[in-house]
C-alpha positions as CSV (number, residue, x, y, z in Angstrom):
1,X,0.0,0.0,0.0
2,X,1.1,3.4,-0.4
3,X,1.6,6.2,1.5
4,X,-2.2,8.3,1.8
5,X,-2.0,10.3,5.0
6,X,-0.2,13.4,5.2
7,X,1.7,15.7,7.9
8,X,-1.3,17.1,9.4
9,X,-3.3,13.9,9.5
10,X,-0.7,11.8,10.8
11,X,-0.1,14.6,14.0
12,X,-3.8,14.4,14.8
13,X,-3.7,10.5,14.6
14,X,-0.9,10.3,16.9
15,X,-2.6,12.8,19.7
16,X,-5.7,11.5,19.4
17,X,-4.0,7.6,20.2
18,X,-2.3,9.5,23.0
19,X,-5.5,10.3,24.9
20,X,-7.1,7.1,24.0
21,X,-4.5,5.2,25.3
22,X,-4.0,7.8,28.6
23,X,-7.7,7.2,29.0
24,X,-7.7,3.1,28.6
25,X,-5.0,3.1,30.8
26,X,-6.4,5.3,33.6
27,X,-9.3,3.0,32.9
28,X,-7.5,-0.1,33.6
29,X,-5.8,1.0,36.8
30,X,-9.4,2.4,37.8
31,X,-8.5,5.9,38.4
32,X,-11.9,6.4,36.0
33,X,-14.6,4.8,35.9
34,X,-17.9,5.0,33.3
35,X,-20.8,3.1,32.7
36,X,-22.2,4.0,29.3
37,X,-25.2,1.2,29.2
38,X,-24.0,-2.3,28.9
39,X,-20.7,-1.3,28.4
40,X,-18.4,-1.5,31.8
41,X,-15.4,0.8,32.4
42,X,-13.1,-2.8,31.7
43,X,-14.5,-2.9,28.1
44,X,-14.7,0.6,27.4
45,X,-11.1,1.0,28.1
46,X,-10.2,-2.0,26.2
47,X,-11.6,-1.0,23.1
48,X,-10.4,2.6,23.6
49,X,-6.5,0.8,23.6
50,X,-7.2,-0.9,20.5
51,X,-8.1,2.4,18.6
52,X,-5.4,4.0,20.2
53,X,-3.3,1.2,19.0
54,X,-4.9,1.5,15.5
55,X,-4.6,5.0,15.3
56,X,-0.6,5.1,16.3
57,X,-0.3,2.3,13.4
58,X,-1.8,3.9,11.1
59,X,-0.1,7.3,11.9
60,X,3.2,5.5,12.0
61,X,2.7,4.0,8.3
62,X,0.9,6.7,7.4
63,X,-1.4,4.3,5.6
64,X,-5.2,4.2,6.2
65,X,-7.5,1.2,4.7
66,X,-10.3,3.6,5.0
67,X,-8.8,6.4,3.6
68,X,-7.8,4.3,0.8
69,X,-11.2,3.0,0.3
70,X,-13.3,6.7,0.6
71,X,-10.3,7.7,-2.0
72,X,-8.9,10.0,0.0
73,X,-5.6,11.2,-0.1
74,X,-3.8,13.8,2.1
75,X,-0.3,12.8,1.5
């Protein structure tokens, strides 16, 4: 795959994993803790890490699957 996500999008990527991560990890420890429905703080936070984790991969290889589908290119 080639490169489709530019400066600007890759920066927002990486802050935006930064704070999802913070906030699955402050989850985890149970410094926070958030019922939304269903969904207990435990889950919450753990898919919370994955985006983060998605995002930071993405913004690393500044390649995005959806990007590429949508046919969008800010690189």
């Amino acid at each position: 795959m080639e490169k489709n996500s530019g400066r600007m999008d890759r920066i927002v990527r990486l802050v935006v994993a930064i704070v999802l991560l913070a906030v699955a990890l402050a989850g985890f420890a149970e410094l926070i803790t958030y019922e939304i429905g269903p969904i207990t703080t435990m889950i919450g936070s753990a898919v919370l890490a994955v985006l983060g984790l998605v995002l930071i991969v993405t913004g690393a290889l500044r390649q995005c699957v959806i990007n590429q589908v949508l046919g969008i290119n800010t690189y």
